[in-house]
Z-matrix of the N, CA and C atoms (Angstrom, degrees):
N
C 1 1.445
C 2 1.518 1 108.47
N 3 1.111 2 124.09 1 140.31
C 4 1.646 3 136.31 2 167.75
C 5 1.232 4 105.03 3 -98.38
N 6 1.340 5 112.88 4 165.18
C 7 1.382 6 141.85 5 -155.45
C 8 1.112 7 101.63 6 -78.68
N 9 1.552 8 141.74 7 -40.03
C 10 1.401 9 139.66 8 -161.70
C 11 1.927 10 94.94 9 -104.45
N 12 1.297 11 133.59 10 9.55
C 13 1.083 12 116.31 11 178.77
C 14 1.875 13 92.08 12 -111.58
N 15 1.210 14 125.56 13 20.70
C 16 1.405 15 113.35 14 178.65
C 17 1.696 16 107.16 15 -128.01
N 18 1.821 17 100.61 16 99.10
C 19 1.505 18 103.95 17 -155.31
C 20 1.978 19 93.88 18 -76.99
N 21 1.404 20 98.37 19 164.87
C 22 1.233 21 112.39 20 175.23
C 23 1.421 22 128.01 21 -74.02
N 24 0.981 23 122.73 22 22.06
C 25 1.288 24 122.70 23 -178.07
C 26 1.748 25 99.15 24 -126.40
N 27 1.604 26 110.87 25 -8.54
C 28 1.523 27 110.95 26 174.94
C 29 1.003 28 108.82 27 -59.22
N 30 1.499 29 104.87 28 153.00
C 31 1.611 30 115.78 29 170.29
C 32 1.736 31 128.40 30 -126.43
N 33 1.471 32 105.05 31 119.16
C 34 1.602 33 116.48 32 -150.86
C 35 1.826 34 106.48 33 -91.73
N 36 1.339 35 117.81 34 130.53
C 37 1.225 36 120.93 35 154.18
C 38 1.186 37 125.98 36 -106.44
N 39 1.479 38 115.70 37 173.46
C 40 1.549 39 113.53 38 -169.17
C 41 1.332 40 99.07 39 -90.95
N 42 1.394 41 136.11 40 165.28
C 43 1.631 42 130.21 41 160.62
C 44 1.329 43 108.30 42 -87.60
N 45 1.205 44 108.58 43 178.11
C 46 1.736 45 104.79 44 149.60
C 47 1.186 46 139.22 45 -58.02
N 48 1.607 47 104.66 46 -13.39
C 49 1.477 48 100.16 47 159.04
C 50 0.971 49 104.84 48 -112.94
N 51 1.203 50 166.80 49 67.60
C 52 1.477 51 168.60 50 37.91
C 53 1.125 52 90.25 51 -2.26
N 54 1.456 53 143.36 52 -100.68
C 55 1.002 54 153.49 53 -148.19
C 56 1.833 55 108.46 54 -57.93
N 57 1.117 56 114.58 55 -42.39
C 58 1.588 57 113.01 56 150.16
C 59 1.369 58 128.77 57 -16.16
N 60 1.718 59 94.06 58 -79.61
C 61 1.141 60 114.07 59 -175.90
C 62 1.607 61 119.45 60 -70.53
N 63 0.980 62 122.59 61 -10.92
C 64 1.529 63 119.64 62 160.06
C 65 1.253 64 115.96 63 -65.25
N 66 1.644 65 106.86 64 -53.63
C 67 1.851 66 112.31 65 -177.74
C 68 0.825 67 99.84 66 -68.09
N 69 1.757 68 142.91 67 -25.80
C 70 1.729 69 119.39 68 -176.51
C 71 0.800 70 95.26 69 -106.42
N 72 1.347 71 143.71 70 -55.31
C 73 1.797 72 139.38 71 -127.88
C 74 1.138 73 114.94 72 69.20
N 75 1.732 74 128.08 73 14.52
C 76 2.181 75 113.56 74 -150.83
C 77 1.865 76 69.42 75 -88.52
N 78 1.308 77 158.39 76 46.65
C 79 1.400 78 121.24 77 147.16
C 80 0.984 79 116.31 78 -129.64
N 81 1.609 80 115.86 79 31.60
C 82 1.164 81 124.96 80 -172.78
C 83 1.641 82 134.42 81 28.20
N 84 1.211 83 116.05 82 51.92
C 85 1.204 84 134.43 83 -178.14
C 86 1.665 85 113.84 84 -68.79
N 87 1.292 86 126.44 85 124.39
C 88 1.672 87 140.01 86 -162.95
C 89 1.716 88 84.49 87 -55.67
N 90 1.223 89 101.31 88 155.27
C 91 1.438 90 125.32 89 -159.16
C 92 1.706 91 105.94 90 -66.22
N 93 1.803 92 100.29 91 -36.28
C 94 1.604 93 126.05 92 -164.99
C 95 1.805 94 96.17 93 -77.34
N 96 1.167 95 91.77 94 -46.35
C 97 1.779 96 89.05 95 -171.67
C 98 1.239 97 100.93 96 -80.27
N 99 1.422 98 136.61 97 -10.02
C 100 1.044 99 113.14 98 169.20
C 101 1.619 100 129.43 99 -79.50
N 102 1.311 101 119.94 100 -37.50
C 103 1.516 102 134.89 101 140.36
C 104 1.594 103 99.28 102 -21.82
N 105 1.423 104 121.44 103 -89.50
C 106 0.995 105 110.03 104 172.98
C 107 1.337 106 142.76 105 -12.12
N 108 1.431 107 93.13 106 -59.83
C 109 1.431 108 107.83 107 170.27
C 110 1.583 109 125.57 108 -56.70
N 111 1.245 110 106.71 109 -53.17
C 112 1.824 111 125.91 110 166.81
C 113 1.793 112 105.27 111 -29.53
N 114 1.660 113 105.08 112 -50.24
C 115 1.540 114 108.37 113 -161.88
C 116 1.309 115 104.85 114 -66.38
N 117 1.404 116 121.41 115 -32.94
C 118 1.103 117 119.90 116 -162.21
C 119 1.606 118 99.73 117 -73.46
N 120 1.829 119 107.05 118 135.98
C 121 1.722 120 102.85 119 -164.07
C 122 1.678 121 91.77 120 -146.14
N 123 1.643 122 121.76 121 21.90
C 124 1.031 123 104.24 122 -169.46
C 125 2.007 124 145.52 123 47.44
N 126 1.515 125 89.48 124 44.65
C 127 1.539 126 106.32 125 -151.24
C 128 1.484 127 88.43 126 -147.59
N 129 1.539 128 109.86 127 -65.76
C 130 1.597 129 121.52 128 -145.79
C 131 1.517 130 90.46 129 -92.97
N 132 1.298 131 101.35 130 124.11
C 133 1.794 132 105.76 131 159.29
C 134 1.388 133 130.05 132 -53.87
N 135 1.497 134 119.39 133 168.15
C 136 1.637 135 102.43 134 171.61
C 137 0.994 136 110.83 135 -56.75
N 138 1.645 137 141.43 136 -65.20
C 139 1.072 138 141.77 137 173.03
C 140 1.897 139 130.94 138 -1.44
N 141 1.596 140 104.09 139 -64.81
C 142 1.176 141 142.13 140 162.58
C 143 1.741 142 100.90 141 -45.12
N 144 1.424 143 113.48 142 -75.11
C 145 1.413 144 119.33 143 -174.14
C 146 1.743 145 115.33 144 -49.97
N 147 1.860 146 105.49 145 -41.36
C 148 1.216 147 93.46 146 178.61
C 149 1.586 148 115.96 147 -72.69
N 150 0.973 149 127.55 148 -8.14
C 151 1.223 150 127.08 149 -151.37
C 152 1.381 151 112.76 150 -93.56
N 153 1.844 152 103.37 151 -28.42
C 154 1.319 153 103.16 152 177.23
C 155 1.473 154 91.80 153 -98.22
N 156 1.168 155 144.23 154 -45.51
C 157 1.635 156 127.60 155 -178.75
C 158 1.422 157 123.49 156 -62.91
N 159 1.495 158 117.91 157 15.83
C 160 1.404 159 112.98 158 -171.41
C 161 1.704 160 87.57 159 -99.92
N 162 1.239 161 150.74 160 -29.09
C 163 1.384 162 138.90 161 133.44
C 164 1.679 163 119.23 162 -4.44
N 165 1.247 164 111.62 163 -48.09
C 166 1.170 165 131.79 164 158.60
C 167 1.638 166 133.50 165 -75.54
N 168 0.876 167 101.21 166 0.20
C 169 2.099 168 123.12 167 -178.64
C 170 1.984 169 85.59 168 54.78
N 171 0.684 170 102.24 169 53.64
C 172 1.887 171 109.51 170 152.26
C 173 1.196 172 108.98 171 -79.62
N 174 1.264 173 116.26 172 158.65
C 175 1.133 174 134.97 173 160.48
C 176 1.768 175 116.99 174 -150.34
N 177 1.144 176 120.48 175 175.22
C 178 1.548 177 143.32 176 179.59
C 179 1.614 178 104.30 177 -64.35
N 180 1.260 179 125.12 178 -27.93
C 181 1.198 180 116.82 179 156.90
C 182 1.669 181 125.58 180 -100.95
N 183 1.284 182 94.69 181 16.52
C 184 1.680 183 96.70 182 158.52
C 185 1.751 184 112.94 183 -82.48
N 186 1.601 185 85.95 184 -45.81
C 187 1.765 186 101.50 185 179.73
C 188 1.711 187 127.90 186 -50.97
N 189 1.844 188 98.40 187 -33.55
C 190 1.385 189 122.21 188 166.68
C 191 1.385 190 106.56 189 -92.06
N 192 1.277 191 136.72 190 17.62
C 193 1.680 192 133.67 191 138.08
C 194 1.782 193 100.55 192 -82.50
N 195 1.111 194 123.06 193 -43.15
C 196 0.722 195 117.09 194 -167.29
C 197 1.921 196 123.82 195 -59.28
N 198 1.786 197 81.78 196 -50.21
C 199 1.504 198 99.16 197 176.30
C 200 1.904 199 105.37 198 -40.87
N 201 1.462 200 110.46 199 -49.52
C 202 1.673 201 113.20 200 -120.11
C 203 1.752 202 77.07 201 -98.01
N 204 1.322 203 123.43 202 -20.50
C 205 1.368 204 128.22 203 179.77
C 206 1.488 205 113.58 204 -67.50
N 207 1.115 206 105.35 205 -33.02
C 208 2.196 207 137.82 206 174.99
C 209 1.279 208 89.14 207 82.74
N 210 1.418 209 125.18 208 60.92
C 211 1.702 210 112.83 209 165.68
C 212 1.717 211 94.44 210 -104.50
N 213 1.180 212 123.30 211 12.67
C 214 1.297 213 138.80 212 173.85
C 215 1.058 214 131.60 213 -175.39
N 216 1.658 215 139.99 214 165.29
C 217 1.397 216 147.01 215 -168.85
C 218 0.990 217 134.22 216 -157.41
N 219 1.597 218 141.31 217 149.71
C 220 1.119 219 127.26 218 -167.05
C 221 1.602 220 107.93 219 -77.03
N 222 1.896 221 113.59 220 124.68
C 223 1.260 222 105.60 221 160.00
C 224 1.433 223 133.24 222 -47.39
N 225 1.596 224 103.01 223 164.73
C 226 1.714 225 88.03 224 171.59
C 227 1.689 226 111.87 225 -89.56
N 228 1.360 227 118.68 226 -167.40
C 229 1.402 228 101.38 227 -168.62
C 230 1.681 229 129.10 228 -83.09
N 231 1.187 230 119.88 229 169.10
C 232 1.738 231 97.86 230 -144.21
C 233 2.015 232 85.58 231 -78.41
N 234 0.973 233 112.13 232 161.80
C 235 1.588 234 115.31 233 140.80
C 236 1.278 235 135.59 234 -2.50
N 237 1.205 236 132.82 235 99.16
C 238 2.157 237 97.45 236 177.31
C 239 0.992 238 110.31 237 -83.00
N 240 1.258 239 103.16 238 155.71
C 241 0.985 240 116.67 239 -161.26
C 242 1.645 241 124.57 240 -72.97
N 243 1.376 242 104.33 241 148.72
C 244 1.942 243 101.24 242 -176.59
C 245 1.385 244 107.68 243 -130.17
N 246 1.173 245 92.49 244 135.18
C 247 2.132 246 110.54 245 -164.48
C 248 1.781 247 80.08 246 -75.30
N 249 1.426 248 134.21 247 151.71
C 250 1.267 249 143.33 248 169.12
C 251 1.623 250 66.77 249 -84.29
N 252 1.887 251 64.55 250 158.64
C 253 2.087 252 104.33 251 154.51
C 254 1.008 253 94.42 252 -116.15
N 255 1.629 254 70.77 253 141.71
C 256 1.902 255 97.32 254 176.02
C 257 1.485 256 104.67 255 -84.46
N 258 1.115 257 107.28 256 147.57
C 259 1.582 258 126.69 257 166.69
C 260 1.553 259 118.02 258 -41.22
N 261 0.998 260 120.85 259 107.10
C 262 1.731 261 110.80 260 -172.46
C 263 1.627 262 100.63 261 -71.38
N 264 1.768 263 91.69 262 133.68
C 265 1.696 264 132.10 263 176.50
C 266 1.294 265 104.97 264 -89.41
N 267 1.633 266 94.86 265 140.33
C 268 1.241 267 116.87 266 -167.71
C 269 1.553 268 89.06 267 -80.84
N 270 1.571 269 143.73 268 125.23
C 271 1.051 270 151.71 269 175.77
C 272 1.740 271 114.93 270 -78.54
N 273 0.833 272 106.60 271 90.73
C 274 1.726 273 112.37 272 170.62
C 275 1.425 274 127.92 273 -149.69
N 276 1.357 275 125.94 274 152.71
C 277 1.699 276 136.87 275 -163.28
C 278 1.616 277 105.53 276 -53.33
N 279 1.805 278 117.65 277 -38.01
C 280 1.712 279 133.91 278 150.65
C 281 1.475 280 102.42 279 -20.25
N 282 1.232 281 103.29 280 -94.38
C 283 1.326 282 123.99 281 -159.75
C 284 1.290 283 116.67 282 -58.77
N 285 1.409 284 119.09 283 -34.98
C 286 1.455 285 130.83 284 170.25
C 287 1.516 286 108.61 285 -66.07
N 288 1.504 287 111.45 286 -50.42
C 289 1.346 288 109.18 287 172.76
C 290 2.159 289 122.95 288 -60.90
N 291 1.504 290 96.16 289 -32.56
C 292 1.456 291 96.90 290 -170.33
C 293 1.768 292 98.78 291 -76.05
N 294 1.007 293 135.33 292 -7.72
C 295 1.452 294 148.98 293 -157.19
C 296 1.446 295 101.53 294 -96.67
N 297 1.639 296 120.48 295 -49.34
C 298 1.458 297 129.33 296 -179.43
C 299 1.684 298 108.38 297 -71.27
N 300 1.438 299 109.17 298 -40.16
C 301 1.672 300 118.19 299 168.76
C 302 1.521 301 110.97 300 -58.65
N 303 1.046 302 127.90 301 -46.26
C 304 1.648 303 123.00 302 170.66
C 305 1.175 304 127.59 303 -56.10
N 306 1.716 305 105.62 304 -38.05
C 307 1.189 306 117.26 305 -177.75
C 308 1.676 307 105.57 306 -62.85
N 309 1.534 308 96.66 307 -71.78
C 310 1.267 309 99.22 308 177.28
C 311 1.594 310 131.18 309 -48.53
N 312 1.196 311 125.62 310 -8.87
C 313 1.468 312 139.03 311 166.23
C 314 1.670 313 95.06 312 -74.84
N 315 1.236 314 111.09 313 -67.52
C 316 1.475 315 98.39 314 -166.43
C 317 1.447 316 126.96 315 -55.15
N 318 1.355 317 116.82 316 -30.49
C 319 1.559 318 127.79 317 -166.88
C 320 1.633 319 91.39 318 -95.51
N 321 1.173 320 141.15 319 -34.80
C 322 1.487 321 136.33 320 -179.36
C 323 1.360 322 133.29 321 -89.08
N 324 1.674 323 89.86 322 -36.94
C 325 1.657 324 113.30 323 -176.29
C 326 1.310 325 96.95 324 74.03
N 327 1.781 326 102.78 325 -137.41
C 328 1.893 327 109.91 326 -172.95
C 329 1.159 328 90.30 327 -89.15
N 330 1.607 329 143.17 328 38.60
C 331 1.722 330 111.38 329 150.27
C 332 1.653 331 88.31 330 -116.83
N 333 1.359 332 125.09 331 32.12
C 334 1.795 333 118.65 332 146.60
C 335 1.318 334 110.43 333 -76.94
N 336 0.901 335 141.27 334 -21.31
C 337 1.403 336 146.19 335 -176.62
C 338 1.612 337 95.04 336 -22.10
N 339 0.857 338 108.22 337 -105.13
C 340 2.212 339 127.10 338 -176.41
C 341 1.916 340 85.42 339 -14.93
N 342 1.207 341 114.13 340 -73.43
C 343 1.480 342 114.16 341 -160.05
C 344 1.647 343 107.87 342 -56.06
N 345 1.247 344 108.29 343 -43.64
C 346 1.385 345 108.81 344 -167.54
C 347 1.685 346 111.41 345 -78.71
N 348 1.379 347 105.07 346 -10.81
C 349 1.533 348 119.08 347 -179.65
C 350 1.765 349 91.48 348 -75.20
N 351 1.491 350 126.00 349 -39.52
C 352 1.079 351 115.05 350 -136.61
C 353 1.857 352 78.06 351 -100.80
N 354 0.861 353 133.10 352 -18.94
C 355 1.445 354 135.50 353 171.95
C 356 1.262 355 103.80 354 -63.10
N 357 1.391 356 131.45 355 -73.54
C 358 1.556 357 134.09 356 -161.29
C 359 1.977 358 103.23 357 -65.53
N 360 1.033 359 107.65 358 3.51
C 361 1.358 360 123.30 359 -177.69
C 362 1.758 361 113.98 360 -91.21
N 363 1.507 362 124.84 361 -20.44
C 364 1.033 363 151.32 362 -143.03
C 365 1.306 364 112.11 363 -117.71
N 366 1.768 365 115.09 364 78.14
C 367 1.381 366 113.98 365 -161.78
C 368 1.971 367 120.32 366 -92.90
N 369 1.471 368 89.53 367 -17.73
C 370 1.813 369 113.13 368 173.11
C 371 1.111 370 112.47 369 -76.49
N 372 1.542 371 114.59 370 172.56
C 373 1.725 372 114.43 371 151.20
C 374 1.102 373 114.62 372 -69.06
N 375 1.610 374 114.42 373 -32.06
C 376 1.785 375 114.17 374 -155.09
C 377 1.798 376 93.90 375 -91.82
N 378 1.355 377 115.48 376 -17.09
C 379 1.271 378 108.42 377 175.23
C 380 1.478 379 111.85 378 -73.96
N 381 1.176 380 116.83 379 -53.69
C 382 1.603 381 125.83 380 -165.44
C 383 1.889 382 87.24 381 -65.66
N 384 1.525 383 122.70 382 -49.85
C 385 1.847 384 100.43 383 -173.49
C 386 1.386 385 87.25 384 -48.27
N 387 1.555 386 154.98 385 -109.34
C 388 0.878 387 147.72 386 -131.82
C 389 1.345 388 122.73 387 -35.73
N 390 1.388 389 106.60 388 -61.50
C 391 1.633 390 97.50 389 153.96
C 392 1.724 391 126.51 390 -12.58
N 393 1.712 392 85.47 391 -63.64
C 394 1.607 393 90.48 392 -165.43
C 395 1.433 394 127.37 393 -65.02
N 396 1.502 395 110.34 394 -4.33
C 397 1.277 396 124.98 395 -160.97
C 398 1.690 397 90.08 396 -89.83
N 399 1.718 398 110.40 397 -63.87
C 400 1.564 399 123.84 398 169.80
C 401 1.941 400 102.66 399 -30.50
N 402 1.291 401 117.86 400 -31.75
C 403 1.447 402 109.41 401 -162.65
C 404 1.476 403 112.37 402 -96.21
N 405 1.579 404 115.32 403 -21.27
C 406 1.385 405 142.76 404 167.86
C 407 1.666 406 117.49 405 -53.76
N 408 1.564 407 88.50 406 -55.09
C 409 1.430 408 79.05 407 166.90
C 410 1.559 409 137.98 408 -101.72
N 411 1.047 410 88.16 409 0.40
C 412 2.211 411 99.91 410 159.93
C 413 1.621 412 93.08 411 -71.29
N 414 1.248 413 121.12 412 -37.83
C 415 1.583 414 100.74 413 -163.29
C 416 1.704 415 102.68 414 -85.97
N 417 1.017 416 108.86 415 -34.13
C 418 1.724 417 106.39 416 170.94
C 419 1.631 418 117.86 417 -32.50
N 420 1.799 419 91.28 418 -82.16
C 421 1.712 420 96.55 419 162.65
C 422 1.327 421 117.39 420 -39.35
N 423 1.280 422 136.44 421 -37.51
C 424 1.869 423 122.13 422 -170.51
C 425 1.112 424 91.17 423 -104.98
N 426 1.487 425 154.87 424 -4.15
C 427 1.479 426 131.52 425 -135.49
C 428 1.876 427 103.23 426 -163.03
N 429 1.090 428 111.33 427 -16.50
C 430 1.530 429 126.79 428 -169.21
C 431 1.677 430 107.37 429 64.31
N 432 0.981 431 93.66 430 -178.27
C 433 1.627 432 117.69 431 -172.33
C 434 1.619 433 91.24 432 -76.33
N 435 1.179 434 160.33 433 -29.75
C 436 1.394 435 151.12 434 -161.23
C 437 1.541 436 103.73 435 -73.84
N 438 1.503 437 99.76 436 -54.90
C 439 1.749 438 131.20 437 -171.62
C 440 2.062 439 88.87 438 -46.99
N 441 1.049 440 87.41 439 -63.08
C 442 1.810 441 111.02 440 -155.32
C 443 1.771 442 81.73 441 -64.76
N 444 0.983 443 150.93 442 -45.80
C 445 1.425 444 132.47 443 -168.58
C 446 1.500 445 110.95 444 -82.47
N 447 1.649 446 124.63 445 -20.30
C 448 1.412 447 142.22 446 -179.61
C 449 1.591 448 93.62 447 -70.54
N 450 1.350 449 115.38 448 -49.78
C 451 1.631 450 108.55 449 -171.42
C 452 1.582 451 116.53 450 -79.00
N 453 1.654 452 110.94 451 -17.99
C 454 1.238 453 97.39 452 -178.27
C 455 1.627 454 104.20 453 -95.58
N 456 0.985 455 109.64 454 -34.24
C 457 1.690 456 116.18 455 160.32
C 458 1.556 457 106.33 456 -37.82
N 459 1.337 458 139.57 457 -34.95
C 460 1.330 459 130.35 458 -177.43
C 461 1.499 460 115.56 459 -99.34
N 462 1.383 461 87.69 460 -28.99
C 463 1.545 462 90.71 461 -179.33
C 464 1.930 463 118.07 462 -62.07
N 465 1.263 464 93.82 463 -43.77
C 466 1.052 465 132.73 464 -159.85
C 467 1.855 466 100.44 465 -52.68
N 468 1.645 467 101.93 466 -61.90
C 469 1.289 468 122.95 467 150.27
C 470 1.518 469 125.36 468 -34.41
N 471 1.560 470 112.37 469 -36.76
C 472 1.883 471 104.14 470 -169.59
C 473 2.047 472 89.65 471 -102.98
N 474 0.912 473 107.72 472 0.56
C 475 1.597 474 92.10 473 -163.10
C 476 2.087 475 93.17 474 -98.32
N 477 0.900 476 101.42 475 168.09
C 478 1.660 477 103.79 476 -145.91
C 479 1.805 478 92.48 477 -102.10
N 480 0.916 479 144.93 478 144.81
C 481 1.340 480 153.62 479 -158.15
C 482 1.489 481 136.69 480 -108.37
């Protein structure tokens, strides 16, 4: 393999003799490629690998000594990826309400006070939406419009229907 056919987003494992040769050393592998060698964890892309061995004056054709020696190889491709599920929430005006109080603590700190007063105040559904609208736009101003659609998107989800 050459240097320009091993794209950066590949991802390298050690073989069994890679992995050999770390626990023994019997193949006398240069001190640099062996570092090299260590990084490689089947995780970190080339990219990743060069980036921390260039501290080391590595390069992409250290990595393709490495390949062509078989002290390593290209993995196969990772997994795709899978979003977990979340645990299904118990849906209620509580939980919806204790969810908007956190929020608002975190993005305000102690100047939520006024908002979070006006939350724990909010014993309906149709009371607490109003609330939520009052809490939407404190988070806009500190938080932008992304923040403010993430909280009502969740909220939205725990509050009962």
């Amino acid at each position: 393999m050459t240097a320009g056919a091993l794209a950066p987003d590949s991802i390298l494992q050690k073989t069994p003799l890679g992995a050999d040769e770390i626990a023994t050393r019997k193949n006398g592998l240069a001190a640099r490629l062996r570092s090299l060698l260590i990084l490689i964890d089947g995780k970190l892309d080339v990219a990743q690998l060069l980036a921390r061995g260039k501290a080391l004056g590595l390069s992409q054709e250290h990595l393709v000594e490495l390949l062509n020696s078989g002290m390593c190889q290209l993995a196969g491709p990772p997994p795709p990826a899978v979003e977990p599920e979340r645990p299904a929430v118990k849906r209620s005006i509580a939980v919806a309400r204790m969810y908007l109080l956190e929020q608002m603590d975190r993005m305000l700190g102690a100047q939520s006070e006024p908002v979070r007063d006006a939350i724990r105040g909010a014993r309906s559904h149709g009371e607490l939406l109003q609330v939520l609208e009052l809490s939407l736009e404190v988070v806009r101003q500190a938080g932008g419009e992304p923040r403010a659609a993430l909280i009502r998107r969740r909220f939205t989800e725990l509050l009962p229907e």
